[in-house]
C-alpha positions as CSV (number, residue, x, y, z in Angstrom):
1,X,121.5,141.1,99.3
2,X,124.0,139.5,97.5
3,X,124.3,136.0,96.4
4,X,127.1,133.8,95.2
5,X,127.4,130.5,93.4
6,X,130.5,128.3,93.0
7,X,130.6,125.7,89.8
8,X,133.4,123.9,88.5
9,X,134.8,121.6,91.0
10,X,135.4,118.3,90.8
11,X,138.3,115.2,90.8
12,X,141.3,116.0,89.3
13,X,144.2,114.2,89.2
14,X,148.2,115.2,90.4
15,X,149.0,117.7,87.4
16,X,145.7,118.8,86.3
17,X,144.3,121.6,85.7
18,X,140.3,122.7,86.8
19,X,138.4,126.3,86.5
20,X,136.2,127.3,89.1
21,X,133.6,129.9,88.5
22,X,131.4,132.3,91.0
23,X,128.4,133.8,89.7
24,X,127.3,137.0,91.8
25,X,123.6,138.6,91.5
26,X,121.5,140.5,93.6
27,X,123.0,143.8,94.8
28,X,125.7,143.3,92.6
29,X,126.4,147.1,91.9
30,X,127.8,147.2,95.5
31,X,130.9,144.5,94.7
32,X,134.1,145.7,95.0
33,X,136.5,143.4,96.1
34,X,136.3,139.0,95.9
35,X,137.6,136.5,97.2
36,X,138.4,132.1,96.7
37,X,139.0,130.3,100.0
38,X,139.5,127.0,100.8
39,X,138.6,124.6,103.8
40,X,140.2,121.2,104.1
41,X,139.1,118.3,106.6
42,X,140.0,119.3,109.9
43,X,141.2,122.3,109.0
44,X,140.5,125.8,109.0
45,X,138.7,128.0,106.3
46,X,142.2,130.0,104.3
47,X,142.0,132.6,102.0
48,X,143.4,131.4,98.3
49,X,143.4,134.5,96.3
50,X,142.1,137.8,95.8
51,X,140.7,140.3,93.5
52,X,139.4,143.9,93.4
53,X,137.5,145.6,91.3
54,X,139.7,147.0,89.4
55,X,141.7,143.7,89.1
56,X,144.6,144.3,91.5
57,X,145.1,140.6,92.9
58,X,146.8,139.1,95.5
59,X,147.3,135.1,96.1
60,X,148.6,132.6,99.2
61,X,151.8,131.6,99.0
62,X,151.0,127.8,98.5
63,X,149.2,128.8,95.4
64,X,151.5,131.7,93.9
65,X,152.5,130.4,90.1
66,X,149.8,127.7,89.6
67,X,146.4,129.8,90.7
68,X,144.9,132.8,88.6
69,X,142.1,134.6,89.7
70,X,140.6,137.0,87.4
71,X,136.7,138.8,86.9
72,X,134.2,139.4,84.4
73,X,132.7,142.4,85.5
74,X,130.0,142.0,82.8
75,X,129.2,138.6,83.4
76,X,129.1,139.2,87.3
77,X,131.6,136.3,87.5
78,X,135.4,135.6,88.9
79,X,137.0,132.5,87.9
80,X,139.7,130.5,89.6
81,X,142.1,128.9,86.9
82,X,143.9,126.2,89.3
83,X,146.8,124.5,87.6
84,X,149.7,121.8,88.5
85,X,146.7,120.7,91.2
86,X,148.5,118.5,94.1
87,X,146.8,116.2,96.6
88,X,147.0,119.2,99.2
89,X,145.1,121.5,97.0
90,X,141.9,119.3,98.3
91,X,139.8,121.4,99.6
92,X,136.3,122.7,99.5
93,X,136.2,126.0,97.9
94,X,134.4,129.2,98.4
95,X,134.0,132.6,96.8
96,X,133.1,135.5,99.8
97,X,132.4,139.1,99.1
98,X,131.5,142.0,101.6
99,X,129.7,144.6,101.0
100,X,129.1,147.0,103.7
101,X,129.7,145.5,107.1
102,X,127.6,142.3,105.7
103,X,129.9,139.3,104.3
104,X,128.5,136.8,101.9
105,X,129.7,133.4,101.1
106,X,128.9,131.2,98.2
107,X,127.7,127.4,98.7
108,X,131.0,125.9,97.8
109,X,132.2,123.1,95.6
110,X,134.2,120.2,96.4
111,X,138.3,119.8,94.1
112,X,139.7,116.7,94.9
113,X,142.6,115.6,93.7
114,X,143.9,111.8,93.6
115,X,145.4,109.6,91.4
């Protein structure tokens, strides 16, 4: 069992910057790869960025140049530094790791951003 919780959301405005953190425990020896996605209004769940465990990473277009995702292996965390936020960026976000065949998904926390 693994679990996963997202901190660091919040209202930004056009511009700004916010960091969002995912705290893993539980089996956490079993982690290899993790992942940020985000779900808009209407839309469908999209994967953001990516990160193994040895810190290879890999990011959606939309978010190439302005979103960093990086781990601290011996804090059990990964962090997404979001920068130059724009309205579309609005989105619930979620961290989501798999281990085995089993997936696990974090809570989620709300970035909106509006002037």
């Amino acid at each position: 069992q693994v679990q996963l919780v997202e901190s660091g959301g919040g209202l930004v405005q056009p511009g700004g910057s916010l960091r969002l953190s995912c705290a893993a425990s539980g089996s956490i020896f079993s982690i290899n790869a993790m992942g940020w996605y985000r779900q808009a209004p209407g839309k469908l769940r999209i994967l953001v960025a990516h990160i193994t465990k040895f810190g290879s990473t890999n990011y959606a277009d939309s978010v190439k140049g302005r979103f960093t995702i990086s781990r601290d292996n011996a804090k059990n965390t990964v962090y997404l530094q979001m920068n130059s936020l724009k309205p579309e960026d609005t989105a619930v976000y979620y961290c989501r790791t798999v281990v085995g065949s089993q997936e696990y998904w974090g809570q989620g926390t709300q970035v909106t951003v509006s002037s």
